[in-house]
C-alpha positions as a printed Julia matrix, in Angstrom:
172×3 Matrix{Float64}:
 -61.78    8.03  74.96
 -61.18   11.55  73.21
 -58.85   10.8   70.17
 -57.19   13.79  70.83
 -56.36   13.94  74.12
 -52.81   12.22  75.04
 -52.59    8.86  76.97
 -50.62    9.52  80.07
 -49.12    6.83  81.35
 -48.82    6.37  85.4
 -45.72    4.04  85.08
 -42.99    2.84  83.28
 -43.7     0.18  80.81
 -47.37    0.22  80.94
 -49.81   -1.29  78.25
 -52.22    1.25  76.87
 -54.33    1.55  74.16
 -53.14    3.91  72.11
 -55.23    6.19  69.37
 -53.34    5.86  66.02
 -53.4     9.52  65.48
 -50.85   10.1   68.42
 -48.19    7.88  67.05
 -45.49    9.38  65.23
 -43.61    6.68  62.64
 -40.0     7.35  61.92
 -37.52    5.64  60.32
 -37.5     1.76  60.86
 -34.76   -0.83  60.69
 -37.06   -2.39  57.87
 -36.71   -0.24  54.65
 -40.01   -1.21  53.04
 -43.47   -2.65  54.13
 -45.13   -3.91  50.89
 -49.07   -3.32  52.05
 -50.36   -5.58  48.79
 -47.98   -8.65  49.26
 -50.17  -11.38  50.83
 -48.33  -11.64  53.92
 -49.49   -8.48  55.08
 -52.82   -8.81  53.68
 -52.84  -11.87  55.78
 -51.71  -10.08  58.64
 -54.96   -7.49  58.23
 -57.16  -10.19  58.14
 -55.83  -11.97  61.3
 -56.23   -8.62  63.13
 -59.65   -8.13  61.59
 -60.6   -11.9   62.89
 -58.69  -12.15  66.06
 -57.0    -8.88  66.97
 -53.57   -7.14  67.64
 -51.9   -10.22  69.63
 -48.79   -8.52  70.51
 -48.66   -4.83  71.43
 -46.45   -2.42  69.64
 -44.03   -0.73  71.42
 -43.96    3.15  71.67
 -41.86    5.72  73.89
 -43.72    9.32  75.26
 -42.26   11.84  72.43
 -43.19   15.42  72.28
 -46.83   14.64  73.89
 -47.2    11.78  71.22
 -45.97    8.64  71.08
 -42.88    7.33  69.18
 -43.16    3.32  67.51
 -40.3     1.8   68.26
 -41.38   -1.25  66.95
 -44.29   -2.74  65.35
 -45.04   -1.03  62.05
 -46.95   -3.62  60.27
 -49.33   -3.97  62.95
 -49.65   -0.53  63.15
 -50.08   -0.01  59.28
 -52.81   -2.62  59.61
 -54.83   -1.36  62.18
 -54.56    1.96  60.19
 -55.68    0.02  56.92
 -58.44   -1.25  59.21
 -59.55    1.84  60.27
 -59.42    1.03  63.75
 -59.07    4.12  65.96
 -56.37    2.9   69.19
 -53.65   -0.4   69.17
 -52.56   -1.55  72.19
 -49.2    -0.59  73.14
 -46.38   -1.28  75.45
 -45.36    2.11  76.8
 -41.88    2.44  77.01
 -40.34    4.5   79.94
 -38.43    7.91  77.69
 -36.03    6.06  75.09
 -35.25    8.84  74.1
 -31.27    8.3   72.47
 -31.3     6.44  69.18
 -28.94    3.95  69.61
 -31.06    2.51  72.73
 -34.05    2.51  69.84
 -32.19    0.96  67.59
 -31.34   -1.63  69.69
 -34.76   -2.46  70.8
 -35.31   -2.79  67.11
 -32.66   -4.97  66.4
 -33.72   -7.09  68.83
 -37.43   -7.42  67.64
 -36.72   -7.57  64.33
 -33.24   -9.7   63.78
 -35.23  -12.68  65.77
 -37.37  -12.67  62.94
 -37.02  -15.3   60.3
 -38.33  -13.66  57.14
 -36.37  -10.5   57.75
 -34.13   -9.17  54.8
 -30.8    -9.91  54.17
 -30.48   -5.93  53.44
 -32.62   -4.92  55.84
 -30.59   -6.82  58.52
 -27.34   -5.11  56.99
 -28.98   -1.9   57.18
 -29.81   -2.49  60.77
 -26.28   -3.74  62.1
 -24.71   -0.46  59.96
 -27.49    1.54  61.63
 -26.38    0.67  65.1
 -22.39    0.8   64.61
 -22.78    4.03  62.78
 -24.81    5.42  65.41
 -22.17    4.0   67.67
 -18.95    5.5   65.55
 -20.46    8.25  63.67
 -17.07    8.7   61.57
 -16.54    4.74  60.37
 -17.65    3.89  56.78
 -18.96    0.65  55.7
 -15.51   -0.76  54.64
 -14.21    0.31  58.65
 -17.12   -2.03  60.3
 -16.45   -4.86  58.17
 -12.64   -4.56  58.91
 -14.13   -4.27  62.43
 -16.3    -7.58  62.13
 -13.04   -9.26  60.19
 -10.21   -8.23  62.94
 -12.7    -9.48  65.64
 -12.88  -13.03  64.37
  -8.99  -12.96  63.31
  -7.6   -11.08  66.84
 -10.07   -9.25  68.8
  -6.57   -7.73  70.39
  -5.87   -5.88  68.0
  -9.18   -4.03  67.7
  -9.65   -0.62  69.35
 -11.63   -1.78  72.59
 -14.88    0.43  71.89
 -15.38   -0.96  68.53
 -14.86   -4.43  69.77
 -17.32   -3.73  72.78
 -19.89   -2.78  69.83
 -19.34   -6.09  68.21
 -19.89   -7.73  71.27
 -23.06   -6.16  71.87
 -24.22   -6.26  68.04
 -23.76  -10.08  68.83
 -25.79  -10.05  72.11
 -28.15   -7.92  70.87
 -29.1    -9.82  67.77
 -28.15  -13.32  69.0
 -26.05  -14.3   66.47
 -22.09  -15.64  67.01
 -19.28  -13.53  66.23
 -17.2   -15.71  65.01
């Protein structure tokens, strides 16, 4: 397969493999990847041995792709050298608060996540939700849910809701 050339997809959530040179990274929920700790070393080396187990997930963008999710496997087939991954093509996710709940929900599942990276997520998601609350508003918002969800303005209690659903975690 030309490297060049872009993977067209024939339906909606198909599994390609994907050259690494048509994948655009953009911000992630995750604020660092630390490519000498030993968990990611360890990560290379299973790749190297076995393979990229679970496909990253991408969305068509601009005649590229867009990772949704998936960065460190990405990162180590790159450090491998390896010329595709295999991807789950997402149909067009195209508005960032439906990406940043895909990456919620990949990466709040995951045990060994940050504390600040999953505070930087969950602020990520209500601020793309209520572009004018501060930091100080969403944990009012989180604090008058579990006192009287009443007396919260409906559409910020419908985003606690589905901050809760999305990441699995209780409200209250």
């Amino acid at each position: 397969m030309d490297s060049e050339a872009t993977v067209k997809p024939d339906k909606s959530e198909a599994f390609f493999d994907i050259p690494l040179n048509l994948i655009i990274v953009e911000e992630q929920i995750r604020s660092r990847i630390d490519e000498e700790s030993a968990s990611f070393k360890s990560l290379v080396e299973s790749i190297r041995e076995k393979g990229v187990l679970e496909p990253v997930l991408v969305t068509p963008k601009a005649g590229r792709y867009l990772l949704i999710s998936g960065e460190r496997r990405f990162l180590a087939c790159r450090s491998l050298n390896y010329p595709t991954i295999p991807a789950r093509v997402l149909d067009a996710v195209e508005a960032k608060e439906e990406i940043l709940a895909i990456q919620l929900t990949e990466n709040l599942q995951r045990e060994n996540l940050d504390p600040i990276d999953e505070a930087n997520a969950l602020s990520a998601f209500m601020k793309e939700k209520h572009p004018a609350l501060e930091i100080d508003g969403m944990m009012n918002a989180f604090v008058q849910y579990n006192r009287d969800q009443s007396k919260l303005e409906k559409n910020l209690s419908t985003t606690v809701v589905g901050i809760a659903n999305i990441s699995g975690k209780s409200v209250t």
